[in-house]
C-alpha positions as CSV (number, residue, x, y, z in Angstrom):
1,X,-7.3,9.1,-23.6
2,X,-4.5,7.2,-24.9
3,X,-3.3,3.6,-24.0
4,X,-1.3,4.3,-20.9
5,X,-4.1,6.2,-19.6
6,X,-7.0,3.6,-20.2
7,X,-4.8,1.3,-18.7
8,X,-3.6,3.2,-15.8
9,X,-7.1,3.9,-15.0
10,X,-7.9,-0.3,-15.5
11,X,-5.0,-0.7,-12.9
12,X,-6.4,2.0,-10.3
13,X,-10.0,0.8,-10.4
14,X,-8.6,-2.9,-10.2
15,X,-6.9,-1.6,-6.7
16,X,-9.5,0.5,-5.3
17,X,-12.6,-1.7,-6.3
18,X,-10.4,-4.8,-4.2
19,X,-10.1,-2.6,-1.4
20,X,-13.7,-1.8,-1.2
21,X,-15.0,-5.1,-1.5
22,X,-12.4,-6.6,1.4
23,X,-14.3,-4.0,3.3
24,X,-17.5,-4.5,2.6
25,X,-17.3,-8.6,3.0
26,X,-15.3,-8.5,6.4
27,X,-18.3,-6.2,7.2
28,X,-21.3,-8.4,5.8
29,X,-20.3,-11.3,6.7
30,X,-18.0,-11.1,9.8
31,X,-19.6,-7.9,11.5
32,X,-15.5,-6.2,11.3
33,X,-15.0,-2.8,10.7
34,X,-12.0,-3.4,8.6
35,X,-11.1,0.6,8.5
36,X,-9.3,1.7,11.9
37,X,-6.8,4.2,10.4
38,X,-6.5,6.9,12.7
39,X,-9.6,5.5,14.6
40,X,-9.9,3.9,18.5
41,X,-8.3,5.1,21.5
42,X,-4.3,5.0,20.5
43,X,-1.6,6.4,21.7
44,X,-0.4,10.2,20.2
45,X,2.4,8.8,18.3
46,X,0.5,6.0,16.4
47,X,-2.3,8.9,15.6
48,X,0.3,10.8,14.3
49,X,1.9,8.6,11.7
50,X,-1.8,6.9,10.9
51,X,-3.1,10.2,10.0
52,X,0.1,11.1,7.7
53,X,-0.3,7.9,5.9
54,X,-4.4,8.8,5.5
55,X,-3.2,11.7,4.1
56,X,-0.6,10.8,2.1
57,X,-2.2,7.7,0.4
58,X,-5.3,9.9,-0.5
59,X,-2.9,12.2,-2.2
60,X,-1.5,9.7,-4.2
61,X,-5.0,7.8,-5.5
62,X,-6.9,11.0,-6.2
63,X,-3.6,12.1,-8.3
64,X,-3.5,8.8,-9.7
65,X,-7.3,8.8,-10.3
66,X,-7.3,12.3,-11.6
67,X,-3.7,11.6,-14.3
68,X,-5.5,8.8,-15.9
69,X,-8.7,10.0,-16.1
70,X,-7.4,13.9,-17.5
71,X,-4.8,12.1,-19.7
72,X,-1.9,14.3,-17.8
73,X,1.6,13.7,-18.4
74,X,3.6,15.7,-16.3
75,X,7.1,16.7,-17.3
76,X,10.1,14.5,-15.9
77,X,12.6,16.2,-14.1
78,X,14.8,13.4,-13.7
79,X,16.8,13.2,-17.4
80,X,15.6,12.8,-20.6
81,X,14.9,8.6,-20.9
82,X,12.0,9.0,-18.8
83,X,10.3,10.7,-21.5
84,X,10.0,8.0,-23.6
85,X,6.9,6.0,-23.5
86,X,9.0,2.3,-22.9
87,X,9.4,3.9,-19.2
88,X,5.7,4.6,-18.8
89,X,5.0,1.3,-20.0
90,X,7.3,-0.1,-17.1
91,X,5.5,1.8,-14.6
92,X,2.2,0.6,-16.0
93,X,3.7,-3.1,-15.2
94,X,4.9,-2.0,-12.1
95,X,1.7,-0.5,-11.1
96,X,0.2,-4.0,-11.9
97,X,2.2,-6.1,-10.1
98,X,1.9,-3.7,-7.0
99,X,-1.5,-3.8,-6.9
100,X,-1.6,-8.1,-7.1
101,X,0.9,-7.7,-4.3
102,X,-1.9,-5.7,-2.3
103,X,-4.5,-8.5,-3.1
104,X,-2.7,-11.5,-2.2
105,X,-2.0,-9.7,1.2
106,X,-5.3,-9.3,1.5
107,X,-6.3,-12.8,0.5
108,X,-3.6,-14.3,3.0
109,X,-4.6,-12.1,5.6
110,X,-8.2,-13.6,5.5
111,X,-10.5,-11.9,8.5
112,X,-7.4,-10.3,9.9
113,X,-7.1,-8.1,7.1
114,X,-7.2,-4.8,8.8
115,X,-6.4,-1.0,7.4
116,X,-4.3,0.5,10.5
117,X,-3.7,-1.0,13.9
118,X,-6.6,-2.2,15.7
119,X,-6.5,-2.1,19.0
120,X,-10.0,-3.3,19.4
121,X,-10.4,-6.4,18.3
122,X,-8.3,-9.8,18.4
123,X,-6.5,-10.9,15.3
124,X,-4.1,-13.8,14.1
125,X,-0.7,-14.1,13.6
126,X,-0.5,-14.5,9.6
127,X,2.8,-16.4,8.1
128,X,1.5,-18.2,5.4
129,X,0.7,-17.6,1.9
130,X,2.5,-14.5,0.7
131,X,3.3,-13.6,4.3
132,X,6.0,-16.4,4.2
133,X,8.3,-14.2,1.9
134,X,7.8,-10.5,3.6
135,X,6.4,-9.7,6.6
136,X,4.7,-6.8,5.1
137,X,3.6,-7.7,0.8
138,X,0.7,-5.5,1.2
139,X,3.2,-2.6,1.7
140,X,5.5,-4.3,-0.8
141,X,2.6,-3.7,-3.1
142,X,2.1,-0.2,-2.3
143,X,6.0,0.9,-2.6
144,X,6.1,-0.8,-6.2
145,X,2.9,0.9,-6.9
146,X,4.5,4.4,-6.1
147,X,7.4,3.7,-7.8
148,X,5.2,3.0,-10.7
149,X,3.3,6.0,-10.5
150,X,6.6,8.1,-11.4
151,X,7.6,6.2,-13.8
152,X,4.0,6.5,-15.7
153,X,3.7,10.1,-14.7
154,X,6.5,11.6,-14.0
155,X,7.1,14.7,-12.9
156,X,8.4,16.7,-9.5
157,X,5.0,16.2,-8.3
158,X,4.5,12.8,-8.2
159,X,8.2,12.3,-7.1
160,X,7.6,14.0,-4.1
161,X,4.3,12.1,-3.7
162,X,6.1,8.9,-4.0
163,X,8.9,9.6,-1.1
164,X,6.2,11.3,1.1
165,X,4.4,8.0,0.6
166,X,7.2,6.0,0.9
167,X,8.4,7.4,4.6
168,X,5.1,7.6,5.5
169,X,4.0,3.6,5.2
170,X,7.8,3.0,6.3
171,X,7.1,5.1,10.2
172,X,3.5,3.0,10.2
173,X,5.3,-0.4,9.3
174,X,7.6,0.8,12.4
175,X,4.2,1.2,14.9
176,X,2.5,-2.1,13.4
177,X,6.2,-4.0,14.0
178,X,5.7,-3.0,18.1
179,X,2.1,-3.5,18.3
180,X,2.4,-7.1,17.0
181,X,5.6,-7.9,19.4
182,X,3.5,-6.6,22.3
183,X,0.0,-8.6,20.9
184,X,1.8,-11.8,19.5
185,X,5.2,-11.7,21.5
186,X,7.8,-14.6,20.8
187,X,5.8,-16.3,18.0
188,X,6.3,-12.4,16.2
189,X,10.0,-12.5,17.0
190,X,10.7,-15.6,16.2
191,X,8.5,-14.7,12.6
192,X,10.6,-11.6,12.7
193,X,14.1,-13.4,12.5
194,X,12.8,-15.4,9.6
195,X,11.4,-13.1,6.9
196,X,11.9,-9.9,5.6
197,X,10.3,-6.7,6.4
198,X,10.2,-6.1,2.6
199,X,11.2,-8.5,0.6
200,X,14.9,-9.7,0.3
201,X,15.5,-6.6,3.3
202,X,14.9,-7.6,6.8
């Protein structure tokens, strides 16, 4: 394996080994089944985009999981500079800082930390921490951490994994945005007309 992939695969165990053990303490020691993506009684619509995002982001960590591991490097398609290695090393930084992105959320986010829309169980508003910059830095984290993934591996294939991701988490950000208006009402609004969706972009 050679030094982008030792440390991609550093970077994707760092992400998926935070992931597990959010779950597995909000389980332990608050009784919460973290995990409701594409789970409960919703409505059609919110199935729909929560079961293209399951998809979609399972797509992307078993391709990550499987390029760093396999030592792949996919041709680029997109001109020439991307096949130098200073690119791949920008992805690997990207990757990074997506996946600290993804932890502070989760960190801020406390007990209310969920992975889809719960419709189940109560929740709190969350503006502080990284929450006061975007409205969204978990999925902050996970855009930077596809746009990393092309530039470490780049190739038609993991382009169109990155868009297809992209859309995807955009449509779920869009169900979240109306299930927290209708839970949280004016104090989401008025959150709303203060920070970002993403960062910088409201």
């Amino acid at each position: 394996m050679s030094l982008i992939n030792v440390v991609s695969l550093s970077i994707f165990l760092a992400f998926f080994v935070s992931y597990i053990l959010k779950l597995v303490i909000l389980y332990r020691k608050n009784g919460i089944k973290a995990n409701v993506l594409a789970k409960g009684g919703k409505s059609k619509e919110i199935g729909r985009v929560e079961l293209t995002v399951k998809a979609t982001t399972f797509i992307w960590g078993a391709m990550w999981l499987v390029f760093s591991v396999a030592g792949l490097k996919a041709e680029s398609i997109i001109g020439p500079v991307i096949k130098t290695d200073m690119y791949r090393y920008i992805g690997l930084i990207a990757l990074a800082i997506g996946v600290s992105a993804f932890i502070s959320a989760m960190v801020s986010l406390k007990t209310s930390w969920r992975v889809g829309i719960d419709k189940q169980t109560q929740t709190s508003l969350i503006t502080s921490g990284v929450y006061r910059y975007s409205r969204n830095p978990a999925f902050v984290g996970f855009d930077i951490m596809f746009t990393g993934f092309v530039l470490t591996f780049p190739s038609v294939l993991t382009i169109a994994v990155a868009v297809i991701n992209i859309v995807a988490v955009h449509r779920l950000i869009l169900q979240e945005e109306k299930h927290l208006k209708s839970v949280f009402g004016k104090d989401y609004i008025d959150y709303m007309s203060k920070t970002p969706r993403y960062a910088l972009i409201k």
